[in-house]
N, C-alpha and C positions, 0 to 999 in steps of 0.2 A: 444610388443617392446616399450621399452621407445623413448618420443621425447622430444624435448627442447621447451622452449619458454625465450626469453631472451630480454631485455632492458639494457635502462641507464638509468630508473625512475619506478622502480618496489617497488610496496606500499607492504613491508615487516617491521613486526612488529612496526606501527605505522610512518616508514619514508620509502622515498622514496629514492634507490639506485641504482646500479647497481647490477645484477641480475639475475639468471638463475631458470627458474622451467623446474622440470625434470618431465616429467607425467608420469607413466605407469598404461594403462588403463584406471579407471575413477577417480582416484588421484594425488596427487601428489608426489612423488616420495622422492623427496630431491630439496633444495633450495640453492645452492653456489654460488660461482662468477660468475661473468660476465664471468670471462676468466678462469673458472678452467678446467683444461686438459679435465675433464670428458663430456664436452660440445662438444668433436669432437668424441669422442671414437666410434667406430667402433657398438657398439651396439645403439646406438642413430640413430634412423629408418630418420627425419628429425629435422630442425633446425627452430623456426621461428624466425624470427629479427624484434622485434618492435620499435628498434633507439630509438628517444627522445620521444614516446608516454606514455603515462600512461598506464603501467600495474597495473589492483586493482580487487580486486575479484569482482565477475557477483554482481549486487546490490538483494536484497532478499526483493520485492515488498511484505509487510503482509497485506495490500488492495485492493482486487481488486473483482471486480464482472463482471463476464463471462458470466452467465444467460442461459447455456446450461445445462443439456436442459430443454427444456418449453418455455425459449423466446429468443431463440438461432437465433432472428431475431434483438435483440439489439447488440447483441457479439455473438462468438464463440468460444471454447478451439482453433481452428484452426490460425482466425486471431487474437485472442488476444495473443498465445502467440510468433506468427511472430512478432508482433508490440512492445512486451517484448524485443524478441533477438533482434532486430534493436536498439532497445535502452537503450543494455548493462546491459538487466533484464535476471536472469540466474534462477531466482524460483518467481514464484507467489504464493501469498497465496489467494485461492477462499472463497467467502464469500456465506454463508450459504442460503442467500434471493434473489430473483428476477429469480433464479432457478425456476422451477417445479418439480419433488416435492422439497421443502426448505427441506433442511439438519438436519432434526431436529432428524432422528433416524437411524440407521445404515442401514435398507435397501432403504434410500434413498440417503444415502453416496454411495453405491454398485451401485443405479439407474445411479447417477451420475458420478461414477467410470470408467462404461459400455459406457460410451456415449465420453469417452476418443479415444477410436479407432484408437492411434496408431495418430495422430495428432498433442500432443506435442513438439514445438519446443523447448519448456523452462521446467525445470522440473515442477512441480505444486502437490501443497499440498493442504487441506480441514481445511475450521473452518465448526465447527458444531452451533445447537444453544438451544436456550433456548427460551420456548415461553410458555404461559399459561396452554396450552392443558399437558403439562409434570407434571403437578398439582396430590395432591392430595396421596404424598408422597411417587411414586413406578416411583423412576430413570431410570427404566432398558433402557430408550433410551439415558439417559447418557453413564449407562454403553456400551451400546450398541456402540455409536461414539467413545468412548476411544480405547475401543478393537477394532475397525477400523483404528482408529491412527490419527483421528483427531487433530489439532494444539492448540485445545479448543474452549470453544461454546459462540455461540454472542451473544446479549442481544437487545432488543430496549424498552429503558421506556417512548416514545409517540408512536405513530404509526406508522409505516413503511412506508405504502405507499403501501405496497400488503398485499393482506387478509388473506396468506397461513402464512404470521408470525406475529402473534400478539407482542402484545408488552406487557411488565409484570411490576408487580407491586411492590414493597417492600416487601410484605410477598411470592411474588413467589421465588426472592432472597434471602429471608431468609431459603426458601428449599432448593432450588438452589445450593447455595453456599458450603453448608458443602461438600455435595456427588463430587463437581467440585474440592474441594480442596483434598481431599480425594482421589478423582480419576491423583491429581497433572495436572489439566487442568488449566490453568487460565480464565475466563471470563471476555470479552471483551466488551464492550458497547457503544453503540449510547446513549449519554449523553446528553438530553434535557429533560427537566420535561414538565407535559401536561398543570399544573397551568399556569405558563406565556402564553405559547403560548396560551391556551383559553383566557386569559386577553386579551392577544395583537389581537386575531381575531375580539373578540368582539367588541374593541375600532375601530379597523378599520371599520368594518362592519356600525357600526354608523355613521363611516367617508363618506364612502359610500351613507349614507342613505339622508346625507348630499350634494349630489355631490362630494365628496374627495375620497383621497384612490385610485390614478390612478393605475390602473392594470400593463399600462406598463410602472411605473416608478419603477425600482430597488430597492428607497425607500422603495415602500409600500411593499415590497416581505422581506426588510431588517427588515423593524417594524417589522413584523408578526412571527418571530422568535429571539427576545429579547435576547441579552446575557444571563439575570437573568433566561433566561431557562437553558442553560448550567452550571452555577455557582450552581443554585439547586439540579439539578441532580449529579452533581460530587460532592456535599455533604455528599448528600445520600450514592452515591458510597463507600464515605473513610469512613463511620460510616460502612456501611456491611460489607467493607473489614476487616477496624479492629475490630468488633465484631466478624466476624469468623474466622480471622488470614486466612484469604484469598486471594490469588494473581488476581488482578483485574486491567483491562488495557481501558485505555479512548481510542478511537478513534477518528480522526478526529477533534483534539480541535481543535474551530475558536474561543472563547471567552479565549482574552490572561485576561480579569478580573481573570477568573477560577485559576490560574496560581500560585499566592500566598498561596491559599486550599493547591491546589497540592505539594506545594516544603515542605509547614508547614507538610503537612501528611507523607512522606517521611521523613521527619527528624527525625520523632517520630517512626520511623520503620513501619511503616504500607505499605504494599507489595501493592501500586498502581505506575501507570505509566502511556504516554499520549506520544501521537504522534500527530503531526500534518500534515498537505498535502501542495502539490507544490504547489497548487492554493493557498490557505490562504497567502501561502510564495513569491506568486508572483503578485498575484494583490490585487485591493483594491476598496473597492463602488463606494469610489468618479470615478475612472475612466471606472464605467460600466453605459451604454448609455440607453436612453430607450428602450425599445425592445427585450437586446440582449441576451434573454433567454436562448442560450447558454451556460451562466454566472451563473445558477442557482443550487446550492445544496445545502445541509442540512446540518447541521449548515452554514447560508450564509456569504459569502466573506465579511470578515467587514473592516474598515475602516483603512486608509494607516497609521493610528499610531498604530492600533491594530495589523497591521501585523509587523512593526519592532520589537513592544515587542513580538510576537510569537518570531520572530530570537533571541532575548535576550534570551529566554526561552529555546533555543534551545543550543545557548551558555552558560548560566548557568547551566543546566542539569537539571532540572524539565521536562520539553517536553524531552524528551531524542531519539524520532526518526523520518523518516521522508517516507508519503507512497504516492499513487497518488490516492487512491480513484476511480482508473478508474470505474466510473459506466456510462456506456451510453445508449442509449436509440435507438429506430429510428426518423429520424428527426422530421415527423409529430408528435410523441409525445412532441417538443419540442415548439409549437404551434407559430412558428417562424412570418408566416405570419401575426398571430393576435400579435403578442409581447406583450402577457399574461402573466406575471410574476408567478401569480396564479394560473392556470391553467397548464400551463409548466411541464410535469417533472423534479425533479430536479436529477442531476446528471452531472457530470465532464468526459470528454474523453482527457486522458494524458494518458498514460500509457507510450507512447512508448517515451515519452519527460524525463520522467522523472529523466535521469542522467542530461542530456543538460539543462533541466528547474533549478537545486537545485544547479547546478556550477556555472551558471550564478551569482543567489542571493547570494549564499554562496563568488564564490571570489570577487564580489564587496563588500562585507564584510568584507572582511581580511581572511574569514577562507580558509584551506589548502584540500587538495585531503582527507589527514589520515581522517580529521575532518568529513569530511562530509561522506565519509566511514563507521567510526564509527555511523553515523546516521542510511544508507539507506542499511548498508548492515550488519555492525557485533552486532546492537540493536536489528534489525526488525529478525534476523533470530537466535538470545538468545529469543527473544517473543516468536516463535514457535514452540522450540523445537530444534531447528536443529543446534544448536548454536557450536555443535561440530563435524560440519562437512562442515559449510556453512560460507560464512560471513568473511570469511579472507583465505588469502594467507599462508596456513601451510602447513608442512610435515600431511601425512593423510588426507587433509581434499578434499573435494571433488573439482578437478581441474575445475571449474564453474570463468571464468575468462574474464573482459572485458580490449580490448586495446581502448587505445582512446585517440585524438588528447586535450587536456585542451585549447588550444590555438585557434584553429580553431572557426569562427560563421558560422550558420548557420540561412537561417531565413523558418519558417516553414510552408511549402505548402500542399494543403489538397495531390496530385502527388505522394507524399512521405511516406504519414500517411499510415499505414500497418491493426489497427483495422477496424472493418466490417464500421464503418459509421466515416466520416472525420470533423465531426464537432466538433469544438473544439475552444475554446476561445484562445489558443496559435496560432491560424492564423495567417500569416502574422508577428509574434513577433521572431526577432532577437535573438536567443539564445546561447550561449558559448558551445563549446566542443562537439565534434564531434564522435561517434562511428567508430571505423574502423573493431574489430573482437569481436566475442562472441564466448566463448567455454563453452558449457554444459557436465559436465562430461567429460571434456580431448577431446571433438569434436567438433570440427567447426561446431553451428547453423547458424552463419549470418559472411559474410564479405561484406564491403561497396562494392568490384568493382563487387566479382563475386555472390554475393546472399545469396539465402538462404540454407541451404544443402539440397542433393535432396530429400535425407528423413529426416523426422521428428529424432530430437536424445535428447528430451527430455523426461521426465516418471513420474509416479505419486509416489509420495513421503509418504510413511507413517509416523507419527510421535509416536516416542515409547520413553514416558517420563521414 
C-alpha cells in the first residue's frame, strides 16, 4: 500500500518546494503537490509530515571501509552501517582492502557477501580491485567481480598499508585497463606515486639522523607525503586513461595543485574524475596539534589554502564529488599515547558526520542544499553504477530518503557516534544540520527520537552496468 511523505522544502529536480512523495514499496511512486487530493485518498496506508525540514534523497557514501571480515575489530557492516542511517547515508560503497580476504576475485566478494548476515541498516554495494598478483594477462578475477556486480576495481600505486593488496605499477594498468573498460568498470585509485614519497622519507630520515624530523609533529607526517606525489600519479592516470579511452576516477584528492591536470584532462574528453573528502574540506595542518594522530590519512590534511581551493574545485567542477573516506582502525593502532605521527595508522572515522560535516562548509560558502546533493548523492552514486535508481528524488527511483533539520547545530560527542570505535577528529566540533529520518528503500532505518528499526532494512546491492 502506498504512503506519503511530504514537506515545504522537498529537493526535486534541482530546487527546493513544496511536495509530496508517494512510495509504494521500495519506490517511489509519483511526486505531486503538497496539497494534491491524492495525498488524503483512502488508499494512502499513512502520511508523514516533515514541515520546514529538508527532504533530499539518502546521500550515496562511494568511500568507505568496513573491514569485515578479517578485521571486523576496526568496523563492522553492523555498526557502520547504523552510523550511515544516523547520518542520513542510505547506500555505502565498501572498499576492496583492509578486509580479509581483499576483494580482488569473485569468491572473495561471495566471502564477503556471506558475512552480511542480514545486518544491514543502509543498503551497501562492493568495489573490487586490482593488484599485481592479477598479472600476466588472464583477467578471469576481473571477469569474475563484474559478473558479481561489482561498482568497479581499486587500484593503489604506492603501498597500501596491508600486504593482501599490493599496489601496481604502470605496466599492470596497461593490462588492467583495456579488460576494465571492456568489462564498462571504471578504475578507481589511491593517487600517490612512490618516487616523492621515497625522496621525502629519505630526506626526513637524515633529518632524523640529525636530531630533527619530530615524530609527533604533524609536519613531519605532512613532509613525508609531498603533494608532488599526488600530482605525479594523477599524470600517470590521465596518460592511461586517455591511451585506453578508459574511465578512470581519483579518489580522495588532498593535493588541490593536482586540479589544473585534472580540469585540462576533461576538457580534452578524457573519461577521468576526482572526488574529494569531509576532512580535506574541513580542516587544515596549521590547526592539527602535536600528537593528535587521530588527524592522520593518506594523502594528509594539507594546509587551510589548499583546502579552500579544494572548495573552488568543487564549485568549478573538476572535483565533481564528495565522500568520507570512513576508514578506522582500533584505537591502540592509532598509537595515541606515544603521539607517533609515523607510526599511527592512518585513517579518518566520519562516516556518520558526513551530511552535517559538508553543510556546515558548503553553506558558510554560499552553496545551497541542490548543490551539495549533486556532490554526495547524485555524482557518487552515477560513479557506481546506480546512477538510475539512487541519488535523487524521482518517479522509479529507489525511495532512499533523508529528512533533516539545515538549521539546527549540533556539536559532536563520542555518546552519539554509532561506528564500532568513537575516535574521531570532529570531537567536540560544532556542526550544521541535524538528521531527523532515514528511509532505505521506502522504510524507516533511523529516526532521531525513536531509533533505529528493530530490524535491519537495508541489502547488498549488485551493480549491473
Amino acid at each position: 500500500m502506498t504512503w506519503v511523505l511530504r514537506g515545504h522544502r522537498v529537493l526535486v529536480d534541482g530546487a527546493l518546494r513544496p511536495a509530496a512523495l508517494h512510495v509504494d514499496g521500495t519506490r517511489i511512486a509519483a511526486i505531486t503537490a503538497y496539497d494534491d487530493p491524492r495525498v488524503d485518498a483512502e488508499a494512502v496506508s499513512h502520511r508523514v509530515e516533515a514541515g520546514d525540514h529538508v527532504v533530499s534523497p539518502g546521500v550515496v557514501d562511494a568511500h568507505v571501509h568496513i573491514n569485515e571480515p578479517g578485521r571486523s575489530e576496526w568496523e563492522g557492516f553492523a555498526t557502520a552501517t547504523e552510523a550511515a542511517a544516523a547520518g542520513g547515508i542510505t547506500t555505502v560503497v565498501d572498499m576492496p582492502l583492509n578486509c580479509i580476504p581483499a576483494t580482488t576475485h569473485r569468491a572473495a566478494a561471495e566471502t564477503k557477501r556471506a558475512s552480511l548476515r542480514d545486518q544491514l541498516h543502509v543498503d551497501v554495494a562492493f568495489w573490487g580491485g586490482v593488484v599485481p598478483d592479477q598479472e600476466a594477462g588472464d583477467w578471469r578475477d576481473l571477469d569474475g567481480l563484474a559478473e558479481f556486480g561489482v561498482a568497479g576495481c581499486k587500484c593503489f600505486l604506492c603501498p597500501s598499508g596491508v600486504d593482501e593488496f599490493g599496489h601496481v605499477a604502470a605496466r599492470h594498468l596497461d593490462a588492467a585497463l583495456p579488460r576494465l573498460r571492456d568489462l564498462g568498470l571504471p578504475l578507481i585509485a589511491h593517487a600517490e606515486a612512490p618516487g616523492p614519497l621515497d625522496a621525502a622519507e629519505a630526506a626526513l630520515a637524515l633529518e632524523r639522523v640529525q636530531g630533527g624530523a619530530d615524530p609527533r609533529r604533524y609536519d613531519t607526517y605532512l613532509r613525508s607525503r609531498p603533494e608532488q606525489a599526488e600530482i605525479e600519479a594523477i599524470a600517470l592516470l590521465i596518460e592511461l586513461a586517455r591511451k585506453h579511452r578508459a574511465r578512470v576516477h581519483v579518489v580522495h584528492l588532498a593535493a588541490a595543485g593536482a586540479v589544473p591536470l585534472i580540469a585540462e584532462a576533461q576538457q580534452q574528453g578524457v573519461a577521468i574524475s576526482a572526488e574529494t573528502c569531509l576532512h580535506y574540506l574541513t580542516f587544515a595542518a596549521e590547526e592539527i596539534e602535536d600528537g593528535a594522530t587521530f588527524a592522520k590519512c593518506a594523502p594528509p590534511i594539507r594546509s587551510a589554502d589548499n583546502r579552500e581551493r579544494l572548495w573552488k574545485a568543487l564549485a568549478d567542477g573538476p572535483v565533481s564529488m564528495v565522500v568520507s573516506d570512513h576508514s578506522p582502525c582500533t584505537p591502540q593502532l592509532k598509537r595515541l599515547e606515544q603521539g607517533d605521527f609515523m607510526a599511527a595508522w592512518g585513517g579518518i572515522a566520519g562516516l556518520q558526520l558526513g551530511l552535517s560535516a559538508l553543510w556546515t562548509g558548503a553553506s558558510a560558502r554560499g552553496h545551497d542544499v541542490a548543490t551539495m546533493a549533486r556532490w554526495h548523492a547524485e555524482a557518487t552514486a552515477d560513479l557506481v553504477g546506480l546512477g538510475g535508481r539512487k541519488g535523487r528524488l524521482r518517479v522509479g527511483y529507489d525511495a532512499d530518503i533523508v529528512v533533516w533539520d539545515d538549521l539546527a547545530e549540533h556539536t559532536v560527542q563520542q555518546a552519539d557516534i554509532r561506528h564500532r570505535h568513537k575516535l574521531t577528529p570532529y570531537q567536540g566540533r560544532t556542526l550544521k544540520g541535524r538528521v531527523h529520518q532515514t528511509y532505505v528503500g521506502g522504510k524507516l532505518a533511523y529516526d532521531a527520537v525513536r531509533g533505529f528499526a528493530s530490524r535491519p532494512v537495508g541489502s547488498f546491492v549488485a551493480v549491473r552496468r
